[in-house]
C-alpha positions in Angstrom: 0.0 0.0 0.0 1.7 3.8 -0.5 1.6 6.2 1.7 2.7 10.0 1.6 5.4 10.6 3.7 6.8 13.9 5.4 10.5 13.1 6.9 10.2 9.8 7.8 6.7 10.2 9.1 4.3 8.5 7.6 0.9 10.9 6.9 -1.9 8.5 8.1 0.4 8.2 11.1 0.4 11.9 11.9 -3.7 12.0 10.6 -4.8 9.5 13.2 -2.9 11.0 15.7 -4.7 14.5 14.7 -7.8 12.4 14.7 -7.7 11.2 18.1 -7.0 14.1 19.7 -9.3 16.1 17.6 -11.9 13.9 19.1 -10.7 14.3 22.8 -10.5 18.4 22.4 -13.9 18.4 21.3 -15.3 16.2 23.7 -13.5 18.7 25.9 -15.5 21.2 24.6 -18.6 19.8 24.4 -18.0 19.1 28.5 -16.6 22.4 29.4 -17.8 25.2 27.5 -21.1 26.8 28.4 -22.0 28.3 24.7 -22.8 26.1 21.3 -20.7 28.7 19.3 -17.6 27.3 20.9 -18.5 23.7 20.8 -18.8 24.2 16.8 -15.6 25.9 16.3 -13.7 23.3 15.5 -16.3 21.4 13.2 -16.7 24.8 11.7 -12.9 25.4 11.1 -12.7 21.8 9.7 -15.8 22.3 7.6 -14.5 25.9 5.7 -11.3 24.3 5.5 -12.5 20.9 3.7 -14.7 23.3 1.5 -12.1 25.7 0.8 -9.4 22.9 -0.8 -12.3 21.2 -2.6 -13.1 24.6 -4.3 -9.2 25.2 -5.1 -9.0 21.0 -6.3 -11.7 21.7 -8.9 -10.3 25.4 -10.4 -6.9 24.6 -10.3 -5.4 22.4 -13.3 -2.8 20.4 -13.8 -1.4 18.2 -10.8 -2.2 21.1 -8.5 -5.3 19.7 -7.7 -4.4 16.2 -6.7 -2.5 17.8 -3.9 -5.9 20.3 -2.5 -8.2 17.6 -3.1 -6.0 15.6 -0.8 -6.0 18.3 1.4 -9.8 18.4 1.1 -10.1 14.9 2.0 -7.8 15.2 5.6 -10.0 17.9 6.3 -12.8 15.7 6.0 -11.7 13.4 7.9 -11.1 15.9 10.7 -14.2 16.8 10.2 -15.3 13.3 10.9 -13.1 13.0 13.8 -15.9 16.0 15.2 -18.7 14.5 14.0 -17.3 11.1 16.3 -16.5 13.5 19.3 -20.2 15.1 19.3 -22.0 11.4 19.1 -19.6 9.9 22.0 -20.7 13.3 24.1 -24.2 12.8 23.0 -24.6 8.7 23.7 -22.9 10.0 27.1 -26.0 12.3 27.8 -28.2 9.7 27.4 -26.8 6.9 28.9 -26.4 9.6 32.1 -29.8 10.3 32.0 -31.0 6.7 31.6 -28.8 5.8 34.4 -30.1 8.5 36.8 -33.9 8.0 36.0 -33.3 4.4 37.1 -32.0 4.5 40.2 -34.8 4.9 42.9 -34.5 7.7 45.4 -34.1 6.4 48.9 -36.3 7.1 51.3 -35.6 8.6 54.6 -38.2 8.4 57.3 
């Protein structure tokens, strides 16, 4: 299988490790901060970004836009990586609130 490398990284190495912590910041956010705008941020960023190389891959010619739809595509997957962080935060809502409507209060007399 090829793979691009930078150095003597490999760049699905480096992507998956942007991946998971992608997915850990914005579970961080999604915990933490108080206002939605914030908790989009970086889905937005990752959106216009994805959006932005696709646009470039299909204006520029020649092998120019091999490289930005490339670009376009680790974006996505960022992107992805936010989608992945927002489902784990909201399956974590749910299994909170399923978990405290089934406990019983305890009665004191």
């Amino acid at each position: 299988m090829w793979d691009i490398w930078i150095g003597k990284v490999p760049v699905t190495a480096l992507m998956g490790i942007l991946w998971g912590l992608l997915v850990v910041f914005q579970l961080l956010l999604c915990g933490k901060a108080q206002r939605l705008w914030i908790r989009l941020l970086p889905a937005l960023l990752c959106c216009i970004s994805a959006i932005a190389w696709s646009l470039l891959a299909a204006v520029t010619p020649g092998w120019d836009s091999l490289g930005h739809l490339l670009l376009a595509l680790y974006f996505g997957w960022l992107l992805l990586g936010c989608g992945v962080g927002w489902g784990i935060w909201y399956l974590a809502i749910l299994w909170k609130k399923r978990y405290i409507s089934r406990q019983k209060p305890s009665r004191r007399p």
